[in-house]
Backbone as JSON, one array per atom type, in Angstrom:
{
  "sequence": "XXXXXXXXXXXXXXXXXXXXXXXXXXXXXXXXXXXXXXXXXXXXXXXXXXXXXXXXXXXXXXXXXXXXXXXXXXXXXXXXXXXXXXXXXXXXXXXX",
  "N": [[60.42, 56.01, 31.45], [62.21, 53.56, 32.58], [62.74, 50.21, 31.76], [63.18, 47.2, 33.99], [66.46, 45.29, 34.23], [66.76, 42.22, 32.07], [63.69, 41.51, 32.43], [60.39, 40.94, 30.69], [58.61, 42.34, 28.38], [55.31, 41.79, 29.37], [55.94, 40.82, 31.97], [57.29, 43.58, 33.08], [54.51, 44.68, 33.08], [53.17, 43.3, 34.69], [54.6, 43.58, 37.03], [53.91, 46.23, 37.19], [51.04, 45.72, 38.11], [51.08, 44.9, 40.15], [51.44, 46.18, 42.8], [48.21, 46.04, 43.3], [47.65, 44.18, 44.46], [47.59, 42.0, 43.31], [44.77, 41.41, 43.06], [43.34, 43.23, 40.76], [44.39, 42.39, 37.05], [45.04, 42.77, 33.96], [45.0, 41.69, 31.33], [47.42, 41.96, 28.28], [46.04, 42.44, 25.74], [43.71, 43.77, 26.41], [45.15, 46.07, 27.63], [46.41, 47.65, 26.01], [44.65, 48.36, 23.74], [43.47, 50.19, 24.99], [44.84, 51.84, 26.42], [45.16, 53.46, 23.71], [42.76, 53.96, 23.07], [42.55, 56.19, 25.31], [44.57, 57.73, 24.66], [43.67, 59.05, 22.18], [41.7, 60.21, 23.07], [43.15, 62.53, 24.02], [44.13, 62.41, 26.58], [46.13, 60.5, 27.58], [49.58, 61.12, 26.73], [51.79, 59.83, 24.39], [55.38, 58.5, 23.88], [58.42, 57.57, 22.39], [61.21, 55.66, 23.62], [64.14, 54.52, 25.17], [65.01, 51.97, 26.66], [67.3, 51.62, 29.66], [69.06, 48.91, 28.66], [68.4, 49.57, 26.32], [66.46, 49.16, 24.54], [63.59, 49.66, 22.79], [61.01, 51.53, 23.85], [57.51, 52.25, 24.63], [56.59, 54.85, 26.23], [54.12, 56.26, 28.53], [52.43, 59.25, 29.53], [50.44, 61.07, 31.87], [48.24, 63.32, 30.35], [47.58, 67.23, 31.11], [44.76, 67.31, 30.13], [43.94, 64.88, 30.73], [44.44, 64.73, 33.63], [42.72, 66.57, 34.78], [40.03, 64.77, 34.19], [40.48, 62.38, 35.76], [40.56, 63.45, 37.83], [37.68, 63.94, 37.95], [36.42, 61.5, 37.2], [37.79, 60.33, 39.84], [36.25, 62.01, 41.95], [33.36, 60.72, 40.7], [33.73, 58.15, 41.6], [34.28, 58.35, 44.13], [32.09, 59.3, 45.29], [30.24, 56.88, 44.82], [31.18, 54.31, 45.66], [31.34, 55.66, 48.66], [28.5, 55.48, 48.93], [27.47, 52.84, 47.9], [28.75, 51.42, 50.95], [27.13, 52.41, 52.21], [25.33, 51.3, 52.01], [25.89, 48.65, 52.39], [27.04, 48.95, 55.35], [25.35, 48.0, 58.92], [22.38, 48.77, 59.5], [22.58, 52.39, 61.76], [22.16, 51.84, 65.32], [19.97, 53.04, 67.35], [19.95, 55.15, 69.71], [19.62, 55.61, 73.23]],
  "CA": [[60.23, 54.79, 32.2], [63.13, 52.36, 32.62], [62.84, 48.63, 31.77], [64.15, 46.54, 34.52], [67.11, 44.29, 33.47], [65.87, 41.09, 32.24], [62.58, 41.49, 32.14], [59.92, 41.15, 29.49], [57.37, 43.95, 28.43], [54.4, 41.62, 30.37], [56.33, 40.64, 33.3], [57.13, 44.73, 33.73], [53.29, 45.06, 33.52], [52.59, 42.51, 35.44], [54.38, 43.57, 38.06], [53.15, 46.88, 37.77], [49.46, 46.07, 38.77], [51.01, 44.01, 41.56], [50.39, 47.27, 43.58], [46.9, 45.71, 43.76], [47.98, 43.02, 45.26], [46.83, 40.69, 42.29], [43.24, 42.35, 42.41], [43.28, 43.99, 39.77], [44.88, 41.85, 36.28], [44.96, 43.38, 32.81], [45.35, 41.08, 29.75], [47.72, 42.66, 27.35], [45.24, 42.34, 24.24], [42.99, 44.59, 26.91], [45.61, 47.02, 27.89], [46.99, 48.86, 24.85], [43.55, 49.32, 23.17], [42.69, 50.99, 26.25], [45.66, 52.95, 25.95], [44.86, 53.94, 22.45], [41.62, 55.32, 23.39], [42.97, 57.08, 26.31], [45.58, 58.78, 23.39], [43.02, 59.44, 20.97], [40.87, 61.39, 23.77], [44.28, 63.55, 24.7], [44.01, 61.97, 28.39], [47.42, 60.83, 27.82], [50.5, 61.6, 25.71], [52.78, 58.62, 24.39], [56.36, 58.71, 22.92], [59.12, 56.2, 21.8], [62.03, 56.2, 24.24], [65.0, 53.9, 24.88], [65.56, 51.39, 27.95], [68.62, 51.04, 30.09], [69.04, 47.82, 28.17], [68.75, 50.15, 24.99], [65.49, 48.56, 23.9], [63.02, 50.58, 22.35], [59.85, 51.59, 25.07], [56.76, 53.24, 24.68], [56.27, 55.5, 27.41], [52.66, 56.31, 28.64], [52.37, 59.54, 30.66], [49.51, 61.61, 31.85], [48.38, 65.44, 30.12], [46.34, 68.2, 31.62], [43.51, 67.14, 30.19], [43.71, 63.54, 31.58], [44.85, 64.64, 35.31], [41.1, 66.81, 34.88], [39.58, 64.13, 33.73], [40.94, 61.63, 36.51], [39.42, 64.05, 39.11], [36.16, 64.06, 38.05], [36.07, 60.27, 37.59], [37.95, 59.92, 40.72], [35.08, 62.36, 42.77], [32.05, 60.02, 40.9], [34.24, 56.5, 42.56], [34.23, 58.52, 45.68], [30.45, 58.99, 45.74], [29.91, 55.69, 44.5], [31.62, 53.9, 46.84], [30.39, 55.99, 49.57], [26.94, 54.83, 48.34], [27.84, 51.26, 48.55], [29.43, 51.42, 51.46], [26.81, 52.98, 53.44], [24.13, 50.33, 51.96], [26.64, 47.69, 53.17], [26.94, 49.06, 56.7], [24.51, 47.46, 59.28], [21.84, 50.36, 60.24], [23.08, 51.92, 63.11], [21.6, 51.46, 66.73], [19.16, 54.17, 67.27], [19.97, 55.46, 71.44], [18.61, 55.8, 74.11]],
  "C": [[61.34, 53.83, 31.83], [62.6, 50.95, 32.69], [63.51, 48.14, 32.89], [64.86, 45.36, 33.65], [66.43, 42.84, 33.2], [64.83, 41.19, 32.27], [61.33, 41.67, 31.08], [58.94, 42.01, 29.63], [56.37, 43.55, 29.64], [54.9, 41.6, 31.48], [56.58, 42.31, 34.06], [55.89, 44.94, 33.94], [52.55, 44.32, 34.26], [53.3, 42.74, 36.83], [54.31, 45.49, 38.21], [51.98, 47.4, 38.53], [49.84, 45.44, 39.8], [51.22, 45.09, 42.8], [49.39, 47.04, 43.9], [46.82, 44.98, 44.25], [46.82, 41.34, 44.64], [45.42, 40.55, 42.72], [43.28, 42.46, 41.38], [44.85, 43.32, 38.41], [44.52, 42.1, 34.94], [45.84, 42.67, 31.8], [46.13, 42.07, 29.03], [46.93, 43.53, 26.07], [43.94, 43.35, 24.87], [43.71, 45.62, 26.9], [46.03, 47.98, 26.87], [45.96, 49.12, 23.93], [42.98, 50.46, 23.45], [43.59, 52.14, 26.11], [45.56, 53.93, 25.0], [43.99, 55.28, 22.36], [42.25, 56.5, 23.93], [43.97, 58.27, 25.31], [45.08, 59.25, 22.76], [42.49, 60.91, 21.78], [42.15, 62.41, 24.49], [43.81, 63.29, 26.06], [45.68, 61.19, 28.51], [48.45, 60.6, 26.53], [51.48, 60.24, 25.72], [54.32, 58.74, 23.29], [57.31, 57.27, 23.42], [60.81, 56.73, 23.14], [63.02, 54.82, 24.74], [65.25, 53.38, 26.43], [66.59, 51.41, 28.49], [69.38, 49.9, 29.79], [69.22, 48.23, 26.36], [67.65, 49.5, 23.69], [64.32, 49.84, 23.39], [61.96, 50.75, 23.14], [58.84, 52.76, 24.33], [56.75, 54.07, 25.82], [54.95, 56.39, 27.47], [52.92, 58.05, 29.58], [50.8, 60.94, 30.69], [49.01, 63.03, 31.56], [47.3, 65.85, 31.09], [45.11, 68.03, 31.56], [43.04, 66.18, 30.79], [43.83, 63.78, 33.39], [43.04, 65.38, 35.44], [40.08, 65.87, 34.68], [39.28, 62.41, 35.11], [40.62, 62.01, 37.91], [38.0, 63.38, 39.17], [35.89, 62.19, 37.99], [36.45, 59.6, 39.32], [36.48, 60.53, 42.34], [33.95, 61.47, 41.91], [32.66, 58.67, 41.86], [34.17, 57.11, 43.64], [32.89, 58.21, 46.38], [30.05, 57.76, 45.47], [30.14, 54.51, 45.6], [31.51, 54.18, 48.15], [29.19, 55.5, 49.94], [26.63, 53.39, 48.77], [28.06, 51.22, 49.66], [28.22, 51.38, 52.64], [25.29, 51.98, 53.2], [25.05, 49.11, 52.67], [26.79, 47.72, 54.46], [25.76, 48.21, 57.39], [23.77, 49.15, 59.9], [22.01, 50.76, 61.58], [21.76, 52.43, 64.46], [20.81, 52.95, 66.93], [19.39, 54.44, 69.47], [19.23, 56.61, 72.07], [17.87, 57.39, 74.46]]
}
């Protein structure tokens, strides 16, 4: 993962969640505990690696066991949200 020039560690992670379109905002002092875990449980692998700037970077990226892992949570958010979704609907029109 490349550093952009100029930029500080938060501001790269800050504008990585801006994909969510500033939904979704992750405190620092939240994010790298979280990380931790996620390392401890081999869901993902982290090494030391050197910016275009020549700064020192962690780099986060995801193993085998985490991409399995990222299924199965991603199929319960499917049903879940399904779930919701379909209590949120209005019941529909019963015809003629």
């Amino acid at each position: 993962m490349n550093e952009p020039r100029g930029l500080s560690r938060i501001e790269l992670l800050q504008g990585t969640l801006a994909s969510s379109h500033d939904v979704l905002q992750v405190d620092t002092g939240s994010l790298y505990p979280a990380l931790h875990r996620l390392e401890r449980q081999a869901w993902i692998a982290a090494e030391w690696s050197k910016s275009e700037n020549k700064q020192r970077v962690r780099v986060y990226t995801l193993t085998a066991k985490g991409r399995k892992q990222l299924e199965r949570e991603r199929s319960q958010w499917e049903q879940l949200s399904h779930a919701i979704a379909a209590i949120l609907l209005p019941p529909a029109e019963s015809e003629p």
